[in-house]
KEMARLUM-568561 format. One line per 2 residues: their letters; for each residue x, y, z of C-alpha. Coordinates in nm, 4 decimals. Layout:
N
A = X:Y:Z ~ ...
***
This chain:
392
XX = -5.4441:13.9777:14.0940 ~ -5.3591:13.9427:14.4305
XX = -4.9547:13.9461:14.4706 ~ -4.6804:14.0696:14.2125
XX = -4.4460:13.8165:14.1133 ~ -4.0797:13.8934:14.3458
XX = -3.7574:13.9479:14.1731 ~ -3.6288:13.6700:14.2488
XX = -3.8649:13.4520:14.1240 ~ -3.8474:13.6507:13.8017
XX = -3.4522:13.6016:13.7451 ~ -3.5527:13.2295:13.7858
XX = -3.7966:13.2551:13.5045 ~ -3.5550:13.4680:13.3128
XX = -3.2689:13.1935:13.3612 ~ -3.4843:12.9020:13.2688
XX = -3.6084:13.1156:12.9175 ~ -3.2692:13.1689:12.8547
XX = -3.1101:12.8582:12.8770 ~ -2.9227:12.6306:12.6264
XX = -3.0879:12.3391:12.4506 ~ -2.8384:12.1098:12.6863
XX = -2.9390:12.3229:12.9563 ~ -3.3038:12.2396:12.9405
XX = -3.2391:11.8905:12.8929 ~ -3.0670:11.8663:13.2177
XX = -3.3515:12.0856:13.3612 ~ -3.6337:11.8455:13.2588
XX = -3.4198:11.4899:13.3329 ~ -3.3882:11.7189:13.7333
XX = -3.7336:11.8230:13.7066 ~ -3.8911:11.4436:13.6230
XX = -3.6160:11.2099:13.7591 ~ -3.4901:11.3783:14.0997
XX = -3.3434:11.2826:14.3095 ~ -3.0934:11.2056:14.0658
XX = -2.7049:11.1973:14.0245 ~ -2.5385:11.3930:13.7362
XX = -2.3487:11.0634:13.5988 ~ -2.7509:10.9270:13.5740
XX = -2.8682:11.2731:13.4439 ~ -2.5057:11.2651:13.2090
XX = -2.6717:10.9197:13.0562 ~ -3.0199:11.0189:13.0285
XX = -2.9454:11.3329:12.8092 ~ -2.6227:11.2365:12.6228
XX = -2.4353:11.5085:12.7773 ~ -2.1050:11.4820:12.9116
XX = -2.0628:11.5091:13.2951 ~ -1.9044:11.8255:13.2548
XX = -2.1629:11.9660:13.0499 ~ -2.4431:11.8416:13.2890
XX = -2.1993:12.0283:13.5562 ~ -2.2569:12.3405:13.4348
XX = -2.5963:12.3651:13.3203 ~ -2.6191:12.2813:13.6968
XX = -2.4352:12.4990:13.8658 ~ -2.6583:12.8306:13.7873
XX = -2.9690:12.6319:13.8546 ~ -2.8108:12.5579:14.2096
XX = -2.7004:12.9150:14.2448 ~ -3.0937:13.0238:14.1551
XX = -3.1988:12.7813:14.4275 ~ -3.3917:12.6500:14.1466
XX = -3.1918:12.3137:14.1958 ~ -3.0669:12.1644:14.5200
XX = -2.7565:11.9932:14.5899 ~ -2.7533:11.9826:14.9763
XX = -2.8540:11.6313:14.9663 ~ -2.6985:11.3202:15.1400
XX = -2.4962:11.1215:14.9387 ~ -2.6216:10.7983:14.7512
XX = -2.4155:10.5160:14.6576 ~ -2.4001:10.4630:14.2897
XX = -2.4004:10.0107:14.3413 ~ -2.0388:10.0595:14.2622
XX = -1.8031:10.0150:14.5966 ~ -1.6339:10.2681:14.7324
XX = -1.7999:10.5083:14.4803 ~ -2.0751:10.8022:14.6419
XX = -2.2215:11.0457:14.4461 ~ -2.4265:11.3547:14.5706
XX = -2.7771:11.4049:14.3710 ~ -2.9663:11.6983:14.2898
XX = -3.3070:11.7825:14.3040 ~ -3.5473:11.9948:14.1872
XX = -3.6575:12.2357:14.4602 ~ -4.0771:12.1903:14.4030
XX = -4.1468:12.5329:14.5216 ~ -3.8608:12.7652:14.3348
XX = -4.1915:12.8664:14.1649 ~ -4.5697:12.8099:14.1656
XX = -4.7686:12.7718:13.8149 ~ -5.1634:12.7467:13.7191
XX = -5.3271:12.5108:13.5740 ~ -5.6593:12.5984:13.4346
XX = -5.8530:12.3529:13.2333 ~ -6.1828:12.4940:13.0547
XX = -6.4877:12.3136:13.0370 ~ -6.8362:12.3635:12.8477
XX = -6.9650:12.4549:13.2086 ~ -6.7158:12.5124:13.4091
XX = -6.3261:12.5760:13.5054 ~ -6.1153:12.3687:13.6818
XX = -5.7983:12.5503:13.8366 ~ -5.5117:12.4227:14.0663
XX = -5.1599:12.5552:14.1812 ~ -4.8616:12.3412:14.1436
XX = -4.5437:12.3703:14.2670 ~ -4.2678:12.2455:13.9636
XX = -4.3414:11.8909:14.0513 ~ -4.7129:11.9561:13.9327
XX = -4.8004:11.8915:14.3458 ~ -5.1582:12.0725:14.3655
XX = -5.1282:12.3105:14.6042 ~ -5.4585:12.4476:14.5527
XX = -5.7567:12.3859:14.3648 ~ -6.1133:12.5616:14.2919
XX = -6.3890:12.5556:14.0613 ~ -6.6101:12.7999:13.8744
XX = -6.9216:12.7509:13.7302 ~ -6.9251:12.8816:13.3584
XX = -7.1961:13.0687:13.2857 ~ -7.1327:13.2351:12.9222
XX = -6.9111:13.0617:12.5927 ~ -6.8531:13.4300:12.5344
XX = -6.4500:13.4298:12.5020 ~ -6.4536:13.7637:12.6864
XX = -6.6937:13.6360:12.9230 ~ -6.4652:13.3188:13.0037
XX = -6.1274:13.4775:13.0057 ~ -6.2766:13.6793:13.2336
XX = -6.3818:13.4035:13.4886 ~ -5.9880:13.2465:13.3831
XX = -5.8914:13.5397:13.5379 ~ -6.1163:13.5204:13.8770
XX = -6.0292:13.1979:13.9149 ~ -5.6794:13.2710:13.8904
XX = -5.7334:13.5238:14.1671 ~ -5.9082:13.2925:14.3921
XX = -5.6332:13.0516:14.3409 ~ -5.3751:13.3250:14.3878
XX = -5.5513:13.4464:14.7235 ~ -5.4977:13.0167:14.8675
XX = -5.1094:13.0461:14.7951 ~ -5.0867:13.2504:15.0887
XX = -4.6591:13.3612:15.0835 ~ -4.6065:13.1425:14.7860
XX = -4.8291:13.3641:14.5698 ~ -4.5218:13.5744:14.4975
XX = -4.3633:13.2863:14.3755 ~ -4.6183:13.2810:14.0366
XX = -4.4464:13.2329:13.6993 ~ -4.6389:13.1071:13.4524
XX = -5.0397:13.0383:13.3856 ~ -5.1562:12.7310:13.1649
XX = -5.4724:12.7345:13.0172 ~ -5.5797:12.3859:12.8079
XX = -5.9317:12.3867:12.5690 ~ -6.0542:12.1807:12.3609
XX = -6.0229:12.1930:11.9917 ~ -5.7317:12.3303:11.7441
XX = -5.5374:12.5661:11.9462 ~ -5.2209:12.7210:11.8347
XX = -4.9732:12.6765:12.1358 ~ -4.7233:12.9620:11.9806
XX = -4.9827:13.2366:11.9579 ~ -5.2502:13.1095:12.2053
XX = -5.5442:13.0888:11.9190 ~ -5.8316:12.9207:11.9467
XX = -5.8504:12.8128:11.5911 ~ -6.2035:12.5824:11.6187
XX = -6.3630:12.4616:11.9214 ~ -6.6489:12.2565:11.8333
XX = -6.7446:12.2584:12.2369 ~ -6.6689:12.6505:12.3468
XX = -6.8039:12.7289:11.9492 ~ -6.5235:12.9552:11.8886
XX = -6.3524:12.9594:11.5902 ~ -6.0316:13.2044:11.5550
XX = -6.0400:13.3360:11.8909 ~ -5.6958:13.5294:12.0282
XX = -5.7693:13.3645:12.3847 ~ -5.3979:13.3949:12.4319
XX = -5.3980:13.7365:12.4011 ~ -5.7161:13.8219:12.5802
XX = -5.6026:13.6054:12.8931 ~ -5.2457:13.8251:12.8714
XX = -5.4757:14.1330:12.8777 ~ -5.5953:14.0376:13.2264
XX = -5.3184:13.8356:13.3755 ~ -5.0111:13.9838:13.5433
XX = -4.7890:13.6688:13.4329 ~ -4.7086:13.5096:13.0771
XX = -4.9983:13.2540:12.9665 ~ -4.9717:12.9536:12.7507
XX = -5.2712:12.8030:12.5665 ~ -5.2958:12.4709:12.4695
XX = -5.5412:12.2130:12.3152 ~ -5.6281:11.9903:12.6411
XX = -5.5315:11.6360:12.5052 ~ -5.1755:11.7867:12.4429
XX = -5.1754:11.9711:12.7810 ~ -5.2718:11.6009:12.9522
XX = -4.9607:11.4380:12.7713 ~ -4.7269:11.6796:12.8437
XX = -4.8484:11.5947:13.2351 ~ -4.8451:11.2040:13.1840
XX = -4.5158:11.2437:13.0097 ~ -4.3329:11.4012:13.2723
XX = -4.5104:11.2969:13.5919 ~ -4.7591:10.9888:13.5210
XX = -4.7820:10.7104:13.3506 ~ -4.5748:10.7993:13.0491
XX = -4.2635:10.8391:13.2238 ~ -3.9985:10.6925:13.1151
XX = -4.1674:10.5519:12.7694 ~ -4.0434:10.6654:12.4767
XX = -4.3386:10.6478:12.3043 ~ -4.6926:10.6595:12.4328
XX = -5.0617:10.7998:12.3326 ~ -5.3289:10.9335:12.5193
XX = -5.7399:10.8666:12.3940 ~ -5.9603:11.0161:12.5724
XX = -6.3443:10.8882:12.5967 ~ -6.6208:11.1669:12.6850
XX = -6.8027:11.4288:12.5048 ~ -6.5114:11.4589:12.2338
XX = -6.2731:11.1244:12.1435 ~ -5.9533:11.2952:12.1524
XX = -5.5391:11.1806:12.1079 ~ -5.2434:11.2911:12.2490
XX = -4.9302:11.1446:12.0614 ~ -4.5464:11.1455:12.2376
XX = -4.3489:11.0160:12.0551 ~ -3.9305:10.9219:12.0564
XX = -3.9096:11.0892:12.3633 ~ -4.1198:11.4326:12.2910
XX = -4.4952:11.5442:12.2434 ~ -4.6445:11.5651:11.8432
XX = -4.8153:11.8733:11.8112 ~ -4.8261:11.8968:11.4887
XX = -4.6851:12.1293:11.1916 ~ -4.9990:12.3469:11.2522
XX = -5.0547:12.2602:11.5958 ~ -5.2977:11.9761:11.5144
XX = -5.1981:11.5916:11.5779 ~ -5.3370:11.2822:11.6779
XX = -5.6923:11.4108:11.6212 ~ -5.8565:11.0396:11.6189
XX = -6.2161:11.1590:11.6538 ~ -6.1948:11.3102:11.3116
XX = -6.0975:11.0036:11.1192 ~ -6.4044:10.9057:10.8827
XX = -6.4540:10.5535:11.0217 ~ -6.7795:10.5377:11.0466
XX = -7.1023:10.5996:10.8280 ~ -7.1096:10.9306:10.6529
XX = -7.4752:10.9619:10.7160 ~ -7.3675:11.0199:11.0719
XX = -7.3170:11.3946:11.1317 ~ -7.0432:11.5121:11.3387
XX = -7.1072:11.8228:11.5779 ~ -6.7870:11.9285:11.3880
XX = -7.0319:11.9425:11.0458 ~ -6.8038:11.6833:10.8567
XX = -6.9508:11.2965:10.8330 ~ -6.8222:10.9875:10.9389
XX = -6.6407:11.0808:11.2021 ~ -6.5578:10.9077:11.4961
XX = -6.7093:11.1262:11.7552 ~ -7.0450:11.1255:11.5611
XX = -7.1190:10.7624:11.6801 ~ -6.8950:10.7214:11.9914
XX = -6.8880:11.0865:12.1641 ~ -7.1238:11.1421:12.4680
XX = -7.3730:11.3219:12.2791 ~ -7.3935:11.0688:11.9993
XX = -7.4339:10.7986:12.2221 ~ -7.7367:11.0465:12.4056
XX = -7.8710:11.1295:12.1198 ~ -7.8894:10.7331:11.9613
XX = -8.0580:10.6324:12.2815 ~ -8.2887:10.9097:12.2974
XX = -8.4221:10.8402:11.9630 ~ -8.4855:10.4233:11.9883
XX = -8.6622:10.5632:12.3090 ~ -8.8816:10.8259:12.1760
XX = -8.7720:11.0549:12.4894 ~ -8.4799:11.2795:12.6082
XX = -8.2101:11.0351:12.7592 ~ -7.8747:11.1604:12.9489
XX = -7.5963:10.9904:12.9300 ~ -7.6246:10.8461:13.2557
XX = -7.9699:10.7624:13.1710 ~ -7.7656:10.5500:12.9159
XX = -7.5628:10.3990:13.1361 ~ -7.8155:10.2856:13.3342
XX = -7.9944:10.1566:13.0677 ~ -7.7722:9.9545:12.8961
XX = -7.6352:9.8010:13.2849 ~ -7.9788:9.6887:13.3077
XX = -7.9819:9.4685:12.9685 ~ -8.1631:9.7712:12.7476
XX = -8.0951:9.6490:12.3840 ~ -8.0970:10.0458:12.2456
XX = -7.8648:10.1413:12.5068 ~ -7.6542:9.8383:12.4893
XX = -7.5841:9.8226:12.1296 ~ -7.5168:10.2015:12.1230
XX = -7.2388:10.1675:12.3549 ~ -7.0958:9.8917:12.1312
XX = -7.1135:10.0944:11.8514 ~ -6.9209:10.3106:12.0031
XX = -6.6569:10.0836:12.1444 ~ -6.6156:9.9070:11.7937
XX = -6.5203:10.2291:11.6088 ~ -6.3011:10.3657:11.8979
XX = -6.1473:10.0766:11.9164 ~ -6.0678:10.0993:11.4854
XX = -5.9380:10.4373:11.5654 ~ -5.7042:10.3106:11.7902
XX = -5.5915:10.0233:11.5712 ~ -5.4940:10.3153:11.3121
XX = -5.2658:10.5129:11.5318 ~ -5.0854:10.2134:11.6644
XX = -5.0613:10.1080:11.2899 ~ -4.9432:10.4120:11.1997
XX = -4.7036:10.5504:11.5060 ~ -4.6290:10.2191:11.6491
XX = -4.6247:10.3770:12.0611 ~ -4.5634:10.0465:12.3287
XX = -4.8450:10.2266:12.5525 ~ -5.2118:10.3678:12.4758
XX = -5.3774:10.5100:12.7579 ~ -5.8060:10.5615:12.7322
XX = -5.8655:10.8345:12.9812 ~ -6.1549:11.0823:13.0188
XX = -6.4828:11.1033:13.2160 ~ -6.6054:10.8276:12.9915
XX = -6.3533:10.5259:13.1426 ~ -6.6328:10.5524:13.4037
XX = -6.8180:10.3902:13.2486 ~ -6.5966:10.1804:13.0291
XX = -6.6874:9.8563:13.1032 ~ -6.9904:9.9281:12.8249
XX = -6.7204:10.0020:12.5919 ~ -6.4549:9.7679:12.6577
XX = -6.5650:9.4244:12.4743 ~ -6.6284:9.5887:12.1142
XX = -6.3351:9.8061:12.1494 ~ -6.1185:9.5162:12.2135
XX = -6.2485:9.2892:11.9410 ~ -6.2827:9.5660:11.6920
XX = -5.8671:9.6877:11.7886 ~ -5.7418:9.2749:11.7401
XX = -5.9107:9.2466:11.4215 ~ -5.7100:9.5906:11.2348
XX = -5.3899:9.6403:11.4731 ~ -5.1285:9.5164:11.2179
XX = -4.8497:9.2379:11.3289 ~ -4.5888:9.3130:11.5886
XX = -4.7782:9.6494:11.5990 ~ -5.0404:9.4611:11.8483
XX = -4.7244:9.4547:12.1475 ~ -4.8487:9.7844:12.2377
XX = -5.0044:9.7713:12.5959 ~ -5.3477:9.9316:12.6024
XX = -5.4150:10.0399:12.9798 ~ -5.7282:10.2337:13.1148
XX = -5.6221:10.5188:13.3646 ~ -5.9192:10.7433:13.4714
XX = -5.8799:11.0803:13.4859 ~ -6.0129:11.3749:13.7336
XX = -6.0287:11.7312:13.5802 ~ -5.8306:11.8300:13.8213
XX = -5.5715:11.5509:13.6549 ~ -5.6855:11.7608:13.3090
XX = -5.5738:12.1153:13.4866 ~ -5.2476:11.9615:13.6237
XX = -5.1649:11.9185:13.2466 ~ -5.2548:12.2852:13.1832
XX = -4.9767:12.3703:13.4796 ~ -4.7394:12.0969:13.3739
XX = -4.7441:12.2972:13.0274 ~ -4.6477:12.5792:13.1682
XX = -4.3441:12.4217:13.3827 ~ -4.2792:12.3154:13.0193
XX = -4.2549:12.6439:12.8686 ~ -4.0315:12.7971:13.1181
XX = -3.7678:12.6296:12.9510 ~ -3.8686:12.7110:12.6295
***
């Protein structure tokens, strides 16, 4: 790649692998809230203020932390305190997110601020072939840093599927068509810093948990609307990935019809009726032709029954999904994201309906709120997992 990580950018990695569950706590409460006093960061964690103290301290010393600020008044008289704050550009991660055609790739600094971004067309599902173009693209990105390209500490690469965050294996991608692939290890193979794989739902929590919309909420889901129907659960304060590394996976509850196939080869699931290629591939048959899914759209904005009632369909059995996993986890926020909120007005009247009619009592206070989402928003999850495992 183009630069070698510096030294000192790799006894900041090694202090932030290193340090103490407390430690990490004040980390991420520096990382997500700053500025921020230590009696604030003391409550947030549960930590006493000498405790938050000196998990500070080496952060400081590692310039990782800053506490050169001006002082802030606390709202109690005669009382100042000086915060701390992260320092955004102690180090630089990527963010790769990988697509069915293509990769989308920024550099953050630890504030998940794009520094950088490119795409690359994907030409191959070959998981050589793609952790190959991972690794261009992490070279092109690289090459943009300019001076902060030393500064590189960690790579995060989300995909779609069952991943297994620990060992970076692809377990099953229904959309790359891999099934036990050691993209983890093949990615280490060609990059010169540590990698972290994740399933891309997961990766786009961990971002809206720590810098978006989640912030602050205890507990919160993700659904996201596109060519898969996919959750991403945090819940009492952390993200649910599962015993095995699977949770939350809401377009593989049998809600619908098992005559409907699922590209997954099980029936009844929820992407077989709602995902962008069912929704395609219902169209295309009422029509007797080959229909996109913007064909669809267009369609169904322009009163076409087919298209129309396809689209409800869909909505009506999202929208049951949804109704489960608030029944079942109880979160006070679900955000729909993915390239399909584009078009979400098409969905939005059956999936409301169909959610009122099966959310279960006091279980219907949970705020449903649309939030579209960029790939490049999907890639800045990829780096924000990486911030995350720098601490562990």
């Amino acid at each position: 790649m183009h630069e070698s990580t510096d030294d000192e950018t790799r006894r900041r990695v090694a202090l932030l692998g290193s340090s103490s569950d407390a430690a990490t706590r004040v980390f991420t409460a520096v990382l997500t809230r700053s500025p921020i006093s230590r009696i604030e960061v003391a409550r947030l964690t549960g930590l006493s203020q000498a405790a938050v103290t000196k998990a500070v301290t080496p952060l400081v010393a590692a310039g990782i932390v800053s506490d050169a600020l001006d002082p802030q008044l606390t709202g109690l008289p005669g009382r100042p305190v000086s915060p701390v704050a992260i320092v955004p550009d102690a180090v630089v991660t990527l963010g790769v997110k990988v697509n069915v055609d293509e990769l989308i790739g920024v550099a953050t600094d630890l504030t998940t601020r794009v520094i950088a971004s490119e795409r690359l067309p994907l030409a191959s599902h070959d998981p050589a072939a793609v952790a190959d173009a991972v690794a261009d693209l992490c070279d092109r990105l690289q090459e943009r840093l300019g001076a902060l390209a030393s500064r590189l500490a960690r790579v995060g690469v989300s995909v779609s599927g069952d991943v297994d965050r620990t060992t970076g294996v692809v377990r099953d991608s229904t959309l790359m068509g891999w099934r036990a692939v050691p993209f983890g290890a093949m990615l280490r193979e060609r990059l010169p810093v540590d990698v972290v794989v994740q399933n891309d739902v997961s990766a786009l929590t961990v971002g809206e948990h720590w810098f978006g919309v989640g912030l602050g909420t205890r507990s919160f889901a993700i659904v996201t609307i596109g060519r898969g129907i996919g959750s991403g659960l945090h819940l009492n304060g952390d993200v649910v990935e599962g015993a095995y590394g699977v949770a939350g996976e809401i377009g593989h509850l049998p809600l619908t019809s098992p005559d409907r196939i699922c590209a997954c080869g099980r029936r009844g699931c929820v992407e077989a009726v709602a995902a962008t290629s069912a929704i395609e591939a219902a169209v295309s048959s009422a029509h007797g032709r080959a229909v996109t899914i913007q064909d669809a759209v267009a369609l169904a904005r322009a009163g076409d029954q087919a298209a129309e009632r396809a689209f409800a369909e869909a909505g009506s059995v999202i929208g049951a999904a949804i109704a489960s996993l608030v029944n079942l986890v109880g979160p006070e926020l679900v955000i729909i994201g993915g390239e399909g909120v584009a078009h979400f007005d098409l969905f939005e009247a059956s999936l409301r309906q169909t959610y009122d009619e099966h959310v279960f009592s006091s279980a219907g206070l949970c705020r449903i709120v649309v939030r579209p989402h960029t790939f490049e928003d999907w890639a800045r999850g990829a780096a924000a997992t990486a911030i995350r495992s720098l601490a562990g």
